[in-house]
Every structure is written in C-alpha cells, then in structure tokens.
N, C-alpha and C positions, 0 to 999 in steps of 0.2 A: 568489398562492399562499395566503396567510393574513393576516389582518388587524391581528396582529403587527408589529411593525418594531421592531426594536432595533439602535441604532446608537453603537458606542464605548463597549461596555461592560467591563467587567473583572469577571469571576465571579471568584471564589476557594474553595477549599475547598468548594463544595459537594457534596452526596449526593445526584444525583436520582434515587437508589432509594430516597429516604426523601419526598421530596419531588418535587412534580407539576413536570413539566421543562415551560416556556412553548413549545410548536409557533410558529415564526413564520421571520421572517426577520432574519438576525443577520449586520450590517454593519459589518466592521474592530471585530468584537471579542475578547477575550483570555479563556480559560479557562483558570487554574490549577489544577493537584491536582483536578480535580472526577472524580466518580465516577457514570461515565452505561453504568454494566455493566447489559448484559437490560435496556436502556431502549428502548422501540420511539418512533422519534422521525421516522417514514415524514412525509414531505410537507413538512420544514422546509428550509432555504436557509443556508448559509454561505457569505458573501461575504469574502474577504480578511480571514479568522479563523486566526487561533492556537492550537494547545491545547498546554499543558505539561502534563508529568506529569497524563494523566487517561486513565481506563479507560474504553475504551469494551467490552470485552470481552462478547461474547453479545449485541451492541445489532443492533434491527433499525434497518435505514438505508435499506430500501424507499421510492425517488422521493424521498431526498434529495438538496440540492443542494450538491458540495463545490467552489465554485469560489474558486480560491487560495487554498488553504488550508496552514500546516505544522504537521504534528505532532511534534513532540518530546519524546522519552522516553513514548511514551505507550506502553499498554499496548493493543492492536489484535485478541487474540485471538480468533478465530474470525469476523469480520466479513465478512460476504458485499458487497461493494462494487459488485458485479456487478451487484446489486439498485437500485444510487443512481440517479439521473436522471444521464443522460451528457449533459447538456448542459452545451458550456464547465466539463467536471470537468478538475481540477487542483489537486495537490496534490505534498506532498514530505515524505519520511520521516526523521528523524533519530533514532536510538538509537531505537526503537521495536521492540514485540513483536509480528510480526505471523503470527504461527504459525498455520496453518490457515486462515488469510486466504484469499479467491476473489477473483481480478480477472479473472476468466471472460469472454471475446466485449469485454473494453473496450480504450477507448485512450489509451493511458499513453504517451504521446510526448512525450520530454522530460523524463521523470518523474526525479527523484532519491529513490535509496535509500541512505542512507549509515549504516550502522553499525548494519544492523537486523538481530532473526532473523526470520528468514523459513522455516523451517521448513514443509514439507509445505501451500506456501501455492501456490493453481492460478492460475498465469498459464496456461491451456491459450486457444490462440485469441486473445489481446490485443496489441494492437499495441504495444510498445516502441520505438519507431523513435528513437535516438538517447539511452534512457534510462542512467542509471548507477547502478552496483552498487557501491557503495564500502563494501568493508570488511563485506561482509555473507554470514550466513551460508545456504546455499541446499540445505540438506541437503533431498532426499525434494521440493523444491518440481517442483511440473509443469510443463514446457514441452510443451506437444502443439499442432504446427501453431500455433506462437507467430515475430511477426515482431519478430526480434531484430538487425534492421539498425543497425550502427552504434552498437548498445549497449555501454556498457564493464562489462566484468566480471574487471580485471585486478587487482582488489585484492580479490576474494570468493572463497569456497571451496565445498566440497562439493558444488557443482553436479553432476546429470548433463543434458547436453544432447543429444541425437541431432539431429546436422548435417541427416539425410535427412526428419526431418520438420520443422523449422524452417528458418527464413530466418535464416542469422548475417552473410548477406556482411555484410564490412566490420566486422563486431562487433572488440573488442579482449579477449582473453585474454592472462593470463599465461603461459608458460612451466608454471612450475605447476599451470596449473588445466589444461592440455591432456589430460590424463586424464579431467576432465569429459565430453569430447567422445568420447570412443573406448570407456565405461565400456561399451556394449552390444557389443562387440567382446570383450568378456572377453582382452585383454590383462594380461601381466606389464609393466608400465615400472617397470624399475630407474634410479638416476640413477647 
C-alpha cells in the first residue's frame, strides 16, 4: 500500500489539521484525543487500531483500510465509509457520533453499535446480517433495501423501518420500538 509501517504506537493529543498526518499503515496502534477533522487520509491501513476520543468529522477515507478497528467516543460526523476499501473491513462503535454517516452498498456483519447517534446516517443496501443496535439513537437514519437479518435493535429508538423493503426475518425489536416498523402505515398506537 505505502512504504510506511507503523506498528505499536500511541498518538496522543494530536491536531493533524495543523499538521501533516503520515499516509502508511498503522498496526495495533492507539489514538488519543487526536483531531483528524477534513483530513483526507485516502490509501492508508488500520490494522487492529483504537481511537478514543478523536474527530474524524469531514475526513475523506477514500480506499482506506479499517480492519478491526474500535472507536470510542469518537466524533464520526459526516464520514462517507462507503468510500473505504471493503476489504476484510471491521469495526465497532461505542458512544460515537455518527450523524450523517453513509454505510452505503457495505457489509457490516456482525458489526456493533452501542450507544451511538446515528442520526440521519444511510445504511440503504448494506448488509447487517447479525449486527446490534444497543442503546442507539436511529432518528431520520435510512434503511432502503438494507439486510437486517438477525439484527438486534431492542434497546434503540427512533427508528423507521419498512418491513416490505427490507429483510428483518429474525431481527429482534422491542415491544416499544414496533411503531418503528408500521410508521408508513400512519397508525395511532396507544399503550
């Protein structure tokens, strides 16, 4: 990919909008607090990396590579992920803002989202086959022609799903969130 290698590092604090971010590839390493907002970082590699607390918000991620990767608390806004190299991608989201986010045509099997917003973010077309929704919020996000087999979403809200253009068999919903599903129905559910 790039003639770069970095391997077992620990950034902390940094700004690479103030400074020139290394293109390469970055193996079982830790990013702190850093600030990689409107950084175009197209053609780099995360192997089995971490990032806490760091914005990536407005970053192009054009044919980059996220293989197991977690983010935590990170700030995610706007990231077109659609765009990354889908090879062997895998990742998982904790407390993360991922508002406006595309996961457009990918596939997210297995994937965890736990305690993120996810706001108006397009899963349209991506595969979820077994992914979970823990504690997240789904207001305005897109499901169009999205495979939602055996996904859990019994602890998230605001969803709307229409069952006739997705695949939910076997999905798990709450009680609760069954208004989700029926919202194009323009039903009254009283409890």
């Amino acid at each position: 990919m790039t003639e770069n290698y970095i391997d077992s590092k620990t950034f902390r604090g940094k700004d690479y909008t103030l400074n020139e971010f290394l293109k390469g590839e970055y193996d079982n390493c830790t990013f702190i607090n850093c600030n990689f907002s409107n950084l175009y970082f197209s053609n780099s590699e995360f192997i089995e990396c971490e990032f806490e607390d760091c914005n990536f918000s407005n970053s192009n991620v054009k044919n980059t590579s996220f293989k197991d990767i977690k983010f935590n608390t990170c700030k995610l806004v706007g990231l077109n992920f659609s765009e990354c190299n889908p090879f062997l991608l895998n990742f998982s989201f904790n407390n993360c803002q991922l508002n406006l986010a595309s996961f457009y045509q990918l596939n997210l099997k297995n994937t965890t989202f736990s305690n993120c917003n996810l706001q108006e973010t397009d899963f349209a077309e991506t595969e979820l086959l077994n992914a979970v929704f823990e504690n997240c919020d789904l207001n305005k996000a897109i499901f169009d022609n999205t495979d939602l087999q055996k996904t859990d979403f019994r602890t998230s809200y605001n969803y709307s799903i229409n069952p006739e253009i997705n695949n939910i068999k076997y999905a798990k919903f709450s009680l609760n969130g069954i208004a989700g599903l029926l919202e194009k129905y323009n039903l009254t559910i009283e409890q």
